[in-house]
C-alpha positions as CSV (number, residue, x, y, z in Angstrom):
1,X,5.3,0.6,-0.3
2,X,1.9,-0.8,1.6
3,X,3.3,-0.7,4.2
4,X,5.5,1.5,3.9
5,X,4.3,2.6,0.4
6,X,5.3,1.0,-2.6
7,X,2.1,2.0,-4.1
8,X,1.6,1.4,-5.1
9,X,2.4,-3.2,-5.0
10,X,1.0,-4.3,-1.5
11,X,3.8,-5.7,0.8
12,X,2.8,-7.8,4.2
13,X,4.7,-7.8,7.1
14,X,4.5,-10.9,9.4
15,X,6.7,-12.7,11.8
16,X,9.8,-15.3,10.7
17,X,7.6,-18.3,11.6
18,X,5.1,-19.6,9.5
19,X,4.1,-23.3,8.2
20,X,6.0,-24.2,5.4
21,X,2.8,-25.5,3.8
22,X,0.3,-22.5,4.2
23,X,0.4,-18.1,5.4
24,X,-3.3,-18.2,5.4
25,X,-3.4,-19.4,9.5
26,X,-1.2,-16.8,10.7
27,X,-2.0,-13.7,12.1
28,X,-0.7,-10.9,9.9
29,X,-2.0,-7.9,11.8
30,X,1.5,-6.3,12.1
31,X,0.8,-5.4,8.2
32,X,-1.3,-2.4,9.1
33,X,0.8,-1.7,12.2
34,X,3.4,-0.4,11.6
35,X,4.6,0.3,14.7
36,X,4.8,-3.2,15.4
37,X,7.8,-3.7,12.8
38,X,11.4,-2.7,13.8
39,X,11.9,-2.3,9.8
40,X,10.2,-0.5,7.5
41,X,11.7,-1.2,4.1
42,X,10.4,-0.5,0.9
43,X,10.5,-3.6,-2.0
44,X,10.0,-3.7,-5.6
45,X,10.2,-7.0,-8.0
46,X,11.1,-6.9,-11.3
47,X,11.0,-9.4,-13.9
48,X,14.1,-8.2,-15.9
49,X,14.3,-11.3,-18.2
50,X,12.7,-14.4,-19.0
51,X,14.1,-16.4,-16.3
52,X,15.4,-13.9,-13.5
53,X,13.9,-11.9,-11.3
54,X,15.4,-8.6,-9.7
55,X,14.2,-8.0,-6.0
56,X,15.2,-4.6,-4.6
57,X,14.8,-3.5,-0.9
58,X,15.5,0.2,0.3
59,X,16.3,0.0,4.0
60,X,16.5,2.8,6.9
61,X,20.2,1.5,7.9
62,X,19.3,4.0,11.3
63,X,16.9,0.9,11.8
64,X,20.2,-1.8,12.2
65,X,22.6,-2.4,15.1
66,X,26.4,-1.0,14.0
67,X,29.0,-3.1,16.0
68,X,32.7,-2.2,16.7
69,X,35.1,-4.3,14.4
70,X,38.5,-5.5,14.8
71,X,39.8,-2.4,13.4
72,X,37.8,-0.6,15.8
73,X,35.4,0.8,13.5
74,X,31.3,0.4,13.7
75,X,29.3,-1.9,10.6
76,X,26.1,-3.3,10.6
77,X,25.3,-6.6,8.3
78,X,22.7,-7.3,7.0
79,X,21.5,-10.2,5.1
80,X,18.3,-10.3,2.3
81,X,16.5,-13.7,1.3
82,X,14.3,-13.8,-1.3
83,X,12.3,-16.9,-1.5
84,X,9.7,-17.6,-4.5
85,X,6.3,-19.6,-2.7
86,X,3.3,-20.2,-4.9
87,X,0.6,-18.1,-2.5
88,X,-0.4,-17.8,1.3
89,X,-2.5,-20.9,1.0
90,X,0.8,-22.8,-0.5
91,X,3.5,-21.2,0.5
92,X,5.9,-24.1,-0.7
93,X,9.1,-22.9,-1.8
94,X,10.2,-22.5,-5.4
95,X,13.3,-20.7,-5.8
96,X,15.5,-18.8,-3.4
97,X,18.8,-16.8,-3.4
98,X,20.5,-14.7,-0.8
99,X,23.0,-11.4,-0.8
100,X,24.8,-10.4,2.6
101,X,25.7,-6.6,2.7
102,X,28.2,-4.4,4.9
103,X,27.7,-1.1,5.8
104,X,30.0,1.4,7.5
105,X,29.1,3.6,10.5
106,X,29.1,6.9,8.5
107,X,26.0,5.6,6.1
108,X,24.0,5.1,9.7
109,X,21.5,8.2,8.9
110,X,21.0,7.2,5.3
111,X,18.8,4.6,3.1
112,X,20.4,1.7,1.6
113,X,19.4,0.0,-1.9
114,X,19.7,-3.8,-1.4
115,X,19.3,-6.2,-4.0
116,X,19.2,-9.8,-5.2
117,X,19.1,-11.5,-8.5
118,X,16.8,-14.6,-8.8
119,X,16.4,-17.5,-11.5
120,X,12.8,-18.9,-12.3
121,X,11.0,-20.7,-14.2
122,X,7.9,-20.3,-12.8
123,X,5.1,-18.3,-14.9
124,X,2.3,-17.6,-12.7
125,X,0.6,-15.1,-10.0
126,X,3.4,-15.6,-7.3
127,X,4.4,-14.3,-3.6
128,X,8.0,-12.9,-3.0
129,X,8.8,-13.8,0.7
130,X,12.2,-11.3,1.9
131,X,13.5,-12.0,4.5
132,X,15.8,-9.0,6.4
133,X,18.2,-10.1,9.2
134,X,20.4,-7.8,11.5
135,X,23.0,-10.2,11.9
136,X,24.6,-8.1,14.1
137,X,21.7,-8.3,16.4
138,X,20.7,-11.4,15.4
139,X,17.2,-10.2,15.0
140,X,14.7,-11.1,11.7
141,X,11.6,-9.7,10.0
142,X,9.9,-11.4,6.8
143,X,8.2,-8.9,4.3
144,X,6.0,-10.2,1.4
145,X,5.2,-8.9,-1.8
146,X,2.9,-10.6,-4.3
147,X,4.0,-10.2,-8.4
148,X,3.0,-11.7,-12.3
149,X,5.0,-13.6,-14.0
150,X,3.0,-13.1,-17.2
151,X,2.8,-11.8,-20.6
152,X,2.8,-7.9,-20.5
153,X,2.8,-8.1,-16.3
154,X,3.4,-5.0,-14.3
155,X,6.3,-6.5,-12.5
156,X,7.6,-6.0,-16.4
157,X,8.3,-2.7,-16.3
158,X,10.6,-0.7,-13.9
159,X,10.7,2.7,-12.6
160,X,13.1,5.3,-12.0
161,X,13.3,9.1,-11.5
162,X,14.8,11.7,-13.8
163,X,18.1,11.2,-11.7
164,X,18.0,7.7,-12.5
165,X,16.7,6.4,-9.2
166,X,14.4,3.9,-8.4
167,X,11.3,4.5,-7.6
168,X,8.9,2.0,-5.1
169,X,5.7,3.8,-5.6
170,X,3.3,3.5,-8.8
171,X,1.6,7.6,-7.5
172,X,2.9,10.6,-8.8
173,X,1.8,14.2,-8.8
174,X,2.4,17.0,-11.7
175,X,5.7,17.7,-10.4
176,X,7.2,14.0,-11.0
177,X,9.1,13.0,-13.8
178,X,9.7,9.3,-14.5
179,X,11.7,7.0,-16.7
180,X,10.5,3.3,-17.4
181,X,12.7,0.6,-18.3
182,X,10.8,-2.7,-19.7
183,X,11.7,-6.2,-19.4
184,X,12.6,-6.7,-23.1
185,X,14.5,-4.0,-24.2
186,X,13.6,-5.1,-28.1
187,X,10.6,-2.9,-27.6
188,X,10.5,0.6,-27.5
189,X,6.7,1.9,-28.2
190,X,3.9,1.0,-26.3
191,X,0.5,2.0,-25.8
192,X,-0.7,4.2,-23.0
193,X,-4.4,4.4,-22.0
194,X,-5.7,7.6,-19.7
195,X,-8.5,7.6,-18.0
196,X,-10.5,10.2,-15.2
197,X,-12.6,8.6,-13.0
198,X,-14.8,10.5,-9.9
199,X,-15.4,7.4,-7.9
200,X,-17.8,7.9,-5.3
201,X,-17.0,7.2,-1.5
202,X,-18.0,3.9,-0.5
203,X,-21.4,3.1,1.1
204,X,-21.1,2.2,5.1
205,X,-20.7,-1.6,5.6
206,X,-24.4,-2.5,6.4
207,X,-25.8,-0.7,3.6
208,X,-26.3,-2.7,-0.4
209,X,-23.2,-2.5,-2.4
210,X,-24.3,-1.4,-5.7
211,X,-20.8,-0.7,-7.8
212,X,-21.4,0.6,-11.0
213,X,-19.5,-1.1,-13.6
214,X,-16.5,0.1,-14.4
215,X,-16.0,1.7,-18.6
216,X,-12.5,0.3,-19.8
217,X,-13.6,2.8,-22.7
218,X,-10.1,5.2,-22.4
219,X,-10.2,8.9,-22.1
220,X,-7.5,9.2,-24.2
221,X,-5.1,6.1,-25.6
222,X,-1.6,7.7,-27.1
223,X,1.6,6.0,-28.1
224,X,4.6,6.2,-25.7
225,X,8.4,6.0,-26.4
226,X,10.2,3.7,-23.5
227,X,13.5,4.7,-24.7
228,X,16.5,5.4,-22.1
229,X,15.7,8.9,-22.7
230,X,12.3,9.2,-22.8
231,X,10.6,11.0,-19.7
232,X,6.9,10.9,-18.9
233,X,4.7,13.2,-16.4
234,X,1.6,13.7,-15.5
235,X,-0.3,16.5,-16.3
236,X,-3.9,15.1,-15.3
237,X,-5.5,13.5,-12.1
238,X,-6.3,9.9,-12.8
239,X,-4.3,6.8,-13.8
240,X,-2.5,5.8,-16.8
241,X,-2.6,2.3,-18.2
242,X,0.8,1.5,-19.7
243,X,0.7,-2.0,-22.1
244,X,2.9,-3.6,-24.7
245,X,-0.1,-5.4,-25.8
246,X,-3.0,-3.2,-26.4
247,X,-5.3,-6.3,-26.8
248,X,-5.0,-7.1,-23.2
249,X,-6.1,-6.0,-20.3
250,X,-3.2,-6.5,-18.5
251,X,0.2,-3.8,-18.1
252,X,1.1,-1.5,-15.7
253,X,-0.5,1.1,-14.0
254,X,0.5,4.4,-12.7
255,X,-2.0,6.9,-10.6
256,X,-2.0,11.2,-10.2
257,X,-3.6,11.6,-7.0
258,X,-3.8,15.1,-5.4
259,X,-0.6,17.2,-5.0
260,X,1.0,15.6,-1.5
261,X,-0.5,12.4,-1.6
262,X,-0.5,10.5,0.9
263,X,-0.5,13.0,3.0
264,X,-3.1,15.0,3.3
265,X,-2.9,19.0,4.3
266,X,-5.3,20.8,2.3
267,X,-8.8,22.0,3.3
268,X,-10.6,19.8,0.8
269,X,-8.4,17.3,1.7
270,X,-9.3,17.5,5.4
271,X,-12.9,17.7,4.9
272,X,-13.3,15.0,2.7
273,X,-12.9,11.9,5.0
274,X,-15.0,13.6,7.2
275,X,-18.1,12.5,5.4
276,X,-17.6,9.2,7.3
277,X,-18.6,10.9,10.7
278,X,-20.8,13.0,9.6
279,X,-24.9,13.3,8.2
280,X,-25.5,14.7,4.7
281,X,-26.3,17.9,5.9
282,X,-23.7,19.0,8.0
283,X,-20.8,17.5,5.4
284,X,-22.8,19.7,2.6
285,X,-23.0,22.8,5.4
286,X,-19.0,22.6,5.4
287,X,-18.5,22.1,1.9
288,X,-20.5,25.0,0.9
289,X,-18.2,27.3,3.8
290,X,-16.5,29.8,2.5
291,X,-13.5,29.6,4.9
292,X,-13.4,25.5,4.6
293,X,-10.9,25.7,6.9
294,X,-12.0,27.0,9.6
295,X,-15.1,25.0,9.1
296,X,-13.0,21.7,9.3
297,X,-11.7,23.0,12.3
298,X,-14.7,24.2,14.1
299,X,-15.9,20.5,13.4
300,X,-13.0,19.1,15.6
301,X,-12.9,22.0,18.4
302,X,-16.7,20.6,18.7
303,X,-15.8,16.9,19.3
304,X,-12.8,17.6,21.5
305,X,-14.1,20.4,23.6
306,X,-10.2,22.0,24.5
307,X,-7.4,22.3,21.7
308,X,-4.9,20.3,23.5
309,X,-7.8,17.3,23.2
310,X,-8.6,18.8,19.8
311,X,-4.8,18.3,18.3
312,X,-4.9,14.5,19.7
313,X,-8.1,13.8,17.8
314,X,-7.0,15.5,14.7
315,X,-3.2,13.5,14.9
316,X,-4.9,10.0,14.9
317,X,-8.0,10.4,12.9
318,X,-5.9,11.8,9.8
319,X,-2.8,9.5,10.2
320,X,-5.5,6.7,9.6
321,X,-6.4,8.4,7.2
322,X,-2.6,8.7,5.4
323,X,-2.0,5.3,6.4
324,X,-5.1,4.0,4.8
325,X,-3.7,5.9,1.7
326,X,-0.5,4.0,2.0
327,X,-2.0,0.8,2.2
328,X,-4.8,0.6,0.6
329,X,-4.1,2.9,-2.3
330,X,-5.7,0.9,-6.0
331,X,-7.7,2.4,-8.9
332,X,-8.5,5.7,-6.7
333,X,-7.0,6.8,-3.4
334,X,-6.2,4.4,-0.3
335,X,-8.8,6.1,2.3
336,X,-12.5,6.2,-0.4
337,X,-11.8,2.2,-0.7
338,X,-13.4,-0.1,1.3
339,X,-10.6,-1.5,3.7
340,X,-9.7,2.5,4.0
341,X,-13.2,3.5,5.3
342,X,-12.8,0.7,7.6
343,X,-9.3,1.3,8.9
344,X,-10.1,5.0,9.6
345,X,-13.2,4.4,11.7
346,X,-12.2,0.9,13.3
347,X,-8.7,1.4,13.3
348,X,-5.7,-1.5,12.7
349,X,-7.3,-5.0,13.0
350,X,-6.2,-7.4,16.3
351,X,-6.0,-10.4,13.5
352,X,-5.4,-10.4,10.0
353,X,-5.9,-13.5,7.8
354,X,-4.9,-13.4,4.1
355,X,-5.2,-15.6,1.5
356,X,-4.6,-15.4,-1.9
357,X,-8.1,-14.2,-3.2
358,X,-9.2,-12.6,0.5
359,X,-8.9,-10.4,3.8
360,X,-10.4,-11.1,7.3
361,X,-9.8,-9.0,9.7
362,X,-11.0,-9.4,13.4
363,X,-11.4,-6.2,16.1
364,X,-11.0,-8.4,19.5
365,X,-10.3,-11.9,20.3
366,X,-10.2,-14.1,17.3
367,X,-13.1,-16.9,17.8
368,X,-15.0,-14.4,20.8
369,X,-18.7,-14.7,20.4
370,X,-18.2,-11.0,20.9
371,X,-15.3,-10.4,18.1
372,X,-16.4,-7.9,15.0
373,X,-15.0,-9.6,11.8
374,X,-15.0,-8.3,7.7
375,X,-14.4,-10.4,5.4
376,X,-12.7,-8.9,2.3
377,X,-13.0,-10.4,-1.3
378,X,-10.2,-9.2,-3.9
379,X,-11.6,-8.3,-7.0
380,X,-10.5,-8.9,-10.5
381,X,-9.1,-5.4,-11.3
382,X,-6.6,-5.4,-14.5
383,X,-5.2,-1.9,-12.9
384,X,-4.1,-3.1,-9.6
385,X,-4.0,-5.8,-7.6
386,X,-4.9,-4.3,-4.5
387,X,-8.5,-3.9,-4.7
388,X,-10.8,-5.7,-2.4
389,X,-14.5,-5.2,-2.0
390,X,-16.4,-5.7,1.6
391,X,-18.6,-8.5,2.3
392,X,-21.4,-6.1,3.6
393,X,-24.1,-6.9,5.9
394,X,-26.9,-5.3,8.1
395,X,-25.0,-6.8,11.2
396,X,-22.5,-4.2,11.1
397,X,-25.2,-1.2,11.4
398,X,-24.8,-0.8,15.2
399,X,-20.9,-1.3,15.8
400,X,-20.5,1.1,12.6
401,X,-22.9,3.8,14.6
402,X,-21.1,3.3,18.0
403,X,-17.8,4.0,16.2
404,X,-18.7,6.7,14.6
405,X,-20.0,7.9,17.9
406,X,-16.9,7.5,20.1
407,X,-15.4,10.0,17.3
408,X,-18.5,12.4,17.2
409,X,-17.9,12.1,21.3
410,X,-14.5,12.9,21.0
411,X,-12.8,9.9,21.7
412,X,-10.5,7.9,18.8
413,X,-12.5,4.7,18.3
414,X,-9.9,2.1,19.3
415,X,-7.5,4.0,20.3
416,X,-4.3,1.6,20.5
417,X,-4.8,1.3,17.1
């Protein structure tokens, strides 16, 4: 959950208030902070028949106030809205239904699956807005999460583990098995395309933007049984295009990123981000180390000068780097996209517009002559919808340089965020 992960369908956190005719005015920065957020669920939608909707919220119940009762024991309630709105530039409602659940005191240090049942009639690219209240506290946070209503959408398909458990994220490693449940149960077989990709990191944001244009030519297409009982892994890095319509480019996708992912903890793994603070050269002198560890770390002992220094730099460059894989993750891993490059070096934006087809995000007061803005464009991608490309520019050349700096220095470049 994006935020948290839900891999991989991207969620947005913002506060209760917001006009009732548009999202795209209000500040969402508390998306890629999470800190900000007193909840941290994780939310999946699924469009289990032709006219209902199932949206499903795991909760941390350690994050909701427990009150004495009558009886002298300790509950918390907690109440889920989901409301159907068109898109962050018309966020009108369309449908809504609520669920109010109890929990006792003894379930305090344990996750919580909520869920509520929605009826629709609306067939379109939509927004789920969920609302989560403490009532006990009294205390609110909205969570969005946009999903298809469509022919052969990936909010079609649902996904569970091999003990029958949902599952939020759409990345897996070689040791996951999954089942998938689709929304008409009539079908059984459907057509799965593979596909390995090396994409390449992305260029820094002054520089052209020359994408190469992207093959749908399949490594590999095999049938695949969606029985109760089938199982399916995933033997190869890459992602794996799952349709009931082959014709289409449409269906759901599911990605094998390196063993841990999100996190990351191998030497590779370290030394690959670091290609954003460093020249050619010295990245390809590392790479070619043959203790890449200790190359990785005599990189950072350079910048911070003392270990204690040293440990602070490491903590908050590579947990931009994780979150950047949490958030951003689409058709190859969260941190080589552009919004990730920009995250890890910039940090969390002070403002965060969305709209339905964009991102602008703003380091220092909004509308200050001296603000640094990106503007982010989503791009039409049939394998997620949580790709967005940079508006590049030769503007950026210097503030890109003077962040990289402050790291090279050793100083986190925006440190509060």
């Amino acid at each position: 959950m994006i935020r948290k992960s839900t891999f991989f369908l991207l969620i947005l956190v913002v506060s209760s208030c917001y006009s009732p005719r548009s999202l795209n005015s209000v500040n969402l920065s508390s998306l890629y902070k999470q800190s900000d957020n007193v909840f941290h669920p994780e939310i999946n939608v699924w469009n289990h028949g032709d006219t209902s909707v199932l949206l499903s919220v795991k909760v941390n119940l350690g994050e909701f106030l427990f009150s004495r009762q009558a009886d002298e024991t300790f509950q918390t309630k907690i109440k889920v809205v989901a409301e159907i709105v068109r898109s962050y530039d018309e966020a009108q409602l369309l449908d809504s239904a609520s669920s109010t659940f109890n929990f006792d005191i003894k379930d305090k240090n344990s996750s919580a699956l909520l869920q509520v049942n929605l009826t629709t009639h609306q067939i379109d690219e939509l927004l789920m807005k969920c609302t989560i209240i403490d009532m006990n506290k009294n205390y609110q946070e909205d969570f969005y999460s946009k999903f298809s209503i469509e022919d052969n959408s990936r909010n079609d398909f649902q996904i569970r583990n091999k003990e029958n458990v949902l599952v939020f994220r759409n990345y897996f490693s070689s040791l996951d098995t999954i089942k998938i449940s689709f929304r008409d149960t009539s079908k059984s077989e459907f057509w799965c395309k593979y596909y390995h990709r090396d994409f390449p990191l992305p260029p820094p944001p002054f520089s052209n933007d020359a994408h190469e244009a992207f093959s749908y030519a399949a490594d590999s297409v095999f049938k695949l049984s969606l029985k109760d009982t089938s199982e399916l892994t995933f033997p190869k890095q890459g992602f794996y295009h799952i349709q009931s319509d082959s014709s289409k480019k449409s269906g759901l996708t599911l990605f094998r990123f390196d063993s841990g992912y999100p996190t990351v903890s191998t030497p590779k793994q370290l030394l690959e981000p670091l290609r954003y603070l460093t020249s050619r050269k010295e990245y390809e002198d590392m790479e070619r180390s043959p203790n890449l560890k200790s190359a990785v770390e005599a990189f950072w002992l350079a910048r911070g000068g003392n270990e204690e220094r040293t440990r602070g730099l490491i903590k908050k460059f590579y947990s931009r780097v994780q979150d950047a894989n949490r958030f951003f993750a689409s058709y190859t891993e969260g941190w080589k996209t552009d919004r990730g490059m920009i995250f890890i070096i910039f940090g969390g934006p002070n403002a965060l517009y969305l709209s339905s087809n964009s991102e602008s995000w703003t380091y220092g007061t909004p509308n200050s002559t001296l603000a640094l803005n990106f503007f982010f464009a989503k791009v039409n991608n049939p394998f997620t919808d949580n790709d967005f490309s940079l508006s590049r520019s030769p503007i950026y050349e210097a503030n890109w340089y003077r962040a990289v700096e402050t790291w090279r220095q050793g100083r986190a470049y925006n440190n509060l965020n």
